[in-house]
N, C-alpha and C positions, 0 to 999 in steps of 0.2 A: 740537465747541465749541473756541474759542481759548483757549488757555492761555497765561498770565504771571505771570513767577517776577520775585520783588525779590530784591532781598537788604541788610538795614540793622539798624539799632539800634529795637526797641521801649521805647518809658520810661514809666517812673511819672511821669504828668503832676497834682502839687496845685497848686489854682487857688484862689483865693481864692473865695469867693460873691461872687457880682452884679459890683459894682465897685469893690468893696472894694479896701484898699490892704493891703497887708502888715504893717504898722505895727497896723493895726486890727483886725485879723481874728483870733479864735480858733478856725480853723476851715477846711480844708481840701477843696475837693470831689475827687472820685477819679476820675479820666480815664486811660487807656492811649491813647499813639499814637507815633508818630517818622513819616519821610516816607514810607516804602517800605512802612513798613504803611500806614500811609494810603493811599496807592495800590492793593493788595491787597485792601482793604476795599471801597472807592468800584469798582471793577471785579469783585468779588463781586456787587454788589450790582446790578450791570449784568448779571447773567448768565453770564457768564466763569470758566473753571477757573481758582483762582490759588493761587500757594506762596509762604510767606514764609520767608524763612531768612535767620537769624540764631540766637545765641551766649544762653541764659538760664539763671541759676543753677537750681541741682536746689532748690529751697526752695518754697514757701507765693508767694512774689511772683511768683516767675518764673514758676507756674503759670497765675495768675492773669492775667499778661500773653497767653501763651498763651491762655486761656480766651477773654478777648476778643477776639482772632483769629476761634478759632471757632464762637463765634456768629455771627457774617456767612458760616461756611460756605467759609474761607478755609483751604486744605492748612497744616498744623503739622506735619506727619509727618519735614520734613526738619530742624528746628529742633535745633542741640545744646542738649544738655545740662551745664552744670558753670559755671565762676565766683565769684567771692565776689559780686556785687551787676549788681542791676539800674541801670542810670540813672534819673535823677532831675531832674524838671526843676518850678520854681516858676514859675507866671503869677499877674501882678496884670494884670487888663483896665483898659484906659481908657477912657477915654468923652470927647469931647469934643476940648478942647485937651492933655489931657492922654495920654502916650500907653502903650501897654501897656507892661512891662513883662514880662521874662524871664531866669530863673537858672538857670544848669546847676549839678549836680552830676553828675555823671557819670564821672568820672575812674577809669580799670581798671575798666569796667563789662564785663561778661563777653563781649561782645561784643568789644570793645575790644582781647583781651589773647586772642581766638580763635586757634585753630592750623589752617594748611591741614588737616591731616589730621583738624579735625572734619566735612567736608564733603567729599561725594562728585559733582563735578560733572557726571560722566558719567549716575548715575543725574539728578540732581537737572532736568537739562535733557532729561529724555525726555519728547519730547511737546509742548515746550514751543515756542510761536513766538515769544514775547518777552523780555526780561528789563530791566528797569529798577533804577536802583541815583543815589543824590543824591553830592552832589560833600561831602555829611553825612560820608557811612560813611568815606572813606578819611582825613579829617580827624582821625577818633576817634584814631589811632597808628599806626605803621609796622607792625605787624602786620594792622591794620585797611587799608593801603593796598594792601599785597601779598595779603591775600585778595581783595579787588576786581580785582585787575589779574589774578587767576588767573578769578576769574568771567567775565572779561571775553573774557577767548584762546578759554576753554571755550567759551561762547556764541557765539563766534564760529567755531571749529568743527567747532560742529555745526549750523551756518547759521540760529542763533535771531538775530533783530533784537534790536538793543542800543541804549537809550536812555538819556539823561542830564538832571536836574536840574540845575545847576551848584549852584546854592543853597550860595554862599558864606556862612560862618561865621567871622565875625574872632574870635569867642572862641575859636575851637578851633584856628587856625593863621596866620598870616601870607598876603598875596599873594604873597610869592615861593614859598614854600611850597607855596601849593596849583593855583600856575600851573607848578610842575614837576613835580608829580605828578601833576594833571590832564591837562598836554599828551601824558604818557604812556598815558594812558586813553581819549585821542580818540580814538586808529586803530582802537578797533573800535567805534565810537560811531556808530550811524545815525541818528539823532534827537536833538538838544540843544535843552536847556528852559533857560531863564533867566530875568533880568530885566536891566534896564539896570546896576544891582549886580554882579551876578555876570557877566556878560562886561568889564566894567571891571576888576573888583577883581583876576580871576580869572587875563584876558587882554591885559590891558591894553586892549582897545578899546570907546571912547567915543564913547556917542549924543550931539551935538552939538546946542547950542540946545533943551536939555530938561532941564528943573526939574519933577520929580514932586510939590516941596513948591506949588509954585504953579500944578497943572496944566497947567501947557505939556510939551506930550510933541510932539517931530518923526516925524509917522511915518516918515520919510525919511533919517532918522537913523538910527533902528530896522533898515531895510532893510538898510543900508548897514552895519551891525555883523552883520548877518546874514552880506551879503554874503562880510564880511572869516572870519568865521567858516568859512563854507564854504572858500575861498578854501584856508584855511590848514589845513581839517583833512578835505576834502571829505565833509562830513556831507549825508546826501540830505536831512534838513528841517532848519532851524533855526524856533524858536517863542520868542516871546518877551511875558511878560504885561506890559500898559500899566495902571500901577497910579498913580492922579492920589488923591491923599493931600488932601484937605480938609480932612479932622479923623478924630480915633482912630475919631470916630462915623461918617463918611462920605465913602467912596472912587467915584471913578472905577473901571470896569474894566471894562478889555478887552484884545485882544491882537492880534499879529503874527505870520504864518507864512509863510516864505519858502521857495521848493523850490529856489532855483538858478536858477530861469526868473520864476519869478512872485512877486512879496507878496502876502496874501491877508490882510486887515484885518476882523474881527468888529464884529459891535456891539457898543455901549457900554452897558453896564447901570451908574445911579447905586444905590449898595447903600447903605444902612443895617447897619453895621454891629454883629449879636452875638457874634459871635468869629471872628477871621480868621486864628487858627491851622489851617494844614492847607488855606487856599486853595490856596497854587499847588501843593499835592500834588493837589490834586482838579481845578487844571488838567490839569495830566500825565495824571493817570487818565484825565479826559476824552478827551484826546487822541489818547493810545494805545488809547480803545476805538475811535473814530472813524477810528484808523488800520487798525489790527489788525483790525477787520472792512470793512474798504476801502469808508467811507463817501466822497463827493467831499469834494476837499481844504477847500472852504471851509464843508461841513456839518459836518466831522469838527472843525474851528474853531470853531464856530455852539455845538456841544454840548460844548466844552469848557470856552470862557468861561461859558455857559447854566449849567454844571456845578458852578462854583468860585462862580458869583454866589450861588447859592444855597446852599454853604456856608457864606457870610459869615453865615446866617442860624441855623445849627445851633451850640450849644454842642459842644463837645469836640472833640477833634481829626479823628474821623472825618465824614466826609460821608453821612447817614443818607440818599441821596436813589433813589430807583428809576431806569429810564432813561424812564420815561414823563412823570416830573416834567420830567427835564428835558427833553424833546422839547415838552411844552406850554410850557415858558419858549421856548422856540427858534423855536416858531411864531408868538410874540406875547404871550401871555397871562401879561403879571406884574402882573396887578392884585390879587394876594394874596385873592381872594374867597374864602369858606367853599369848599370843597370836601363837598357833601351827596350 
């Protein structure tokens, strides 16, 4: 069985009920996730050995975080221990014109303020054929960038495939910022995930003749950032999610994956949105299972947007979905009918 190791920040995720505004509300729901867990989760639940590792205070919370982990059956074994505090993040959902909202607290979160020496990369990547890690973690602090870029050497080797999230974050650092610390984390990067966001913000290059707020997306444009991507960092896939933004209530979605030779463009699923935290994490997952188990390049595409559409439809951060759910999305069948 394949095995895939993250490595990120898990948070205390309070959310308001329904869609509720923060102003309104006395009353918090309780959610655990960040990206790399969420990855870890959505490919447990595909079948796959996986370990998550990261930095949780010795307390009540941080267990708890943990806990959630393993109930989907996900390795904790490598996770330190110590910190003052877990992260902390508030969601208000939107609906409509109005659009979500999100608050970090997070600041010296145990993660955050980690030391090489809580982690043993040698043991941590035996066995392992992959390792995925968001452009999140090394944003958290300069402790937090130099653990990644040691994750990164290690996994590379010991010939595990190395993928990336860019999933730029302007609350947590600057574009220049995270395009020099980033470009130092490509060279062992075999697989780069993005959006049109994150390769702009990140790298500077721009999908041209493309307005996400008005649904005009080039896919030609797309390609062609791909392109320039490979070009500059020779990554063997680039992927990239096409997210046409209608309202907070209903997206566009689908996506782009280019090998160097070829684009390979997915269908387009219209989602109704109930919460779209944790989509393009449960793309990635997608992805990297249809990789990692060496589905064809444009099936292992098929079930990864199949993958995320269907998150849009689960509360919380993780993707509660099996791989057989989404193999029937994949083959046609989203007419939502009772399942008896």
């Amino acid at each position: 069985m394949k095995k895939v190791v993250t490595l990120g920040e898990i948070m205390l995720r309070l959310s308001t009920p329904g869609y509720e505004r923060f102003v309104q509300s006395d009353s918090f729901d309780v959610n655990y996730g960040g990206g790399e867990a969420n990855v870890c989760v959505s490919l447990s639940n595909y079948g796959l050995d996986t370990r998550f590792v990261t930095k949780v205070p010795q307390h009540e919370i941080g267990q708890s975080a943990v806990n959630a982990l393993r109930r989907f059956g996900v390795d904790t074994s490598y996770i330190a221990r110590g910190g003052d505090r877990l992260g902390i993040y508030f969601l208000e959902t939107g609906a409509s014109q109005r659009a979500s909202k999100v608050i970090y607290d997070r600041a010296h979160s145990a993660i955050a303020e980690a030391d090489l020496s809580d982690f043993n990369w040698k043991e941590i990547f035996d066995g392992a054929d992959w390792f995925h890690f968001t452009g999140i973690t090394p944003a958290l602090s300069d402790k937090a960038a130099e653990l990644t870029l040691e994750a990164c050497k290690a996994a590379k080797e010991m010939g595990v495939t190395v993928s990336v999230d860019l999933n730029y974050r302007k609350k947590l650092w600057t574009p220049e910022r995270a395009g020099e610390v980033m470009a130092g984390l490509m060279k062992y990067v075999d697989v780069c995930i993005g959006n049109e966001e994150d390769a702009e913000k990140v790298f500077g290059v721009h999908a041209d003749d493309t307005d996400i707020t008005k649904g005009e997306i080039n896919h030609a444009a797309y390609e062609n950032v791909a392109k320039q991507l490979i070009e500059r960092f020779g990554f063997k896939y680039v992927a990239s999610t096409l997210r046409e933004s209608y309202s907070a209530s209903d997206n566009g979605w689908s996506a782009l994956l280019y090998d160097g030779e070829k684009s390979y463009l997915s269908k387009k699923y219209d989602v109704r949105i109930v919460d779209r935290v944790g989509g393009g994490d449960s793309f990635a997952s997608g992805l990297i299972y249809g990789l990692v188990t060496e589905m064809p390049t444009q099936d292992a595409l098929e079930f990864a947007v199949a993958a995320s559409a269907l998150k849009h439809t689960i509360p919380g951060d993780f993707n509660l979905v099996a791989k057989d759910e989404v193999e029937i999305l994949t083959q046609g069948d989203g007419s939502g009918r009772v399942q008896r």
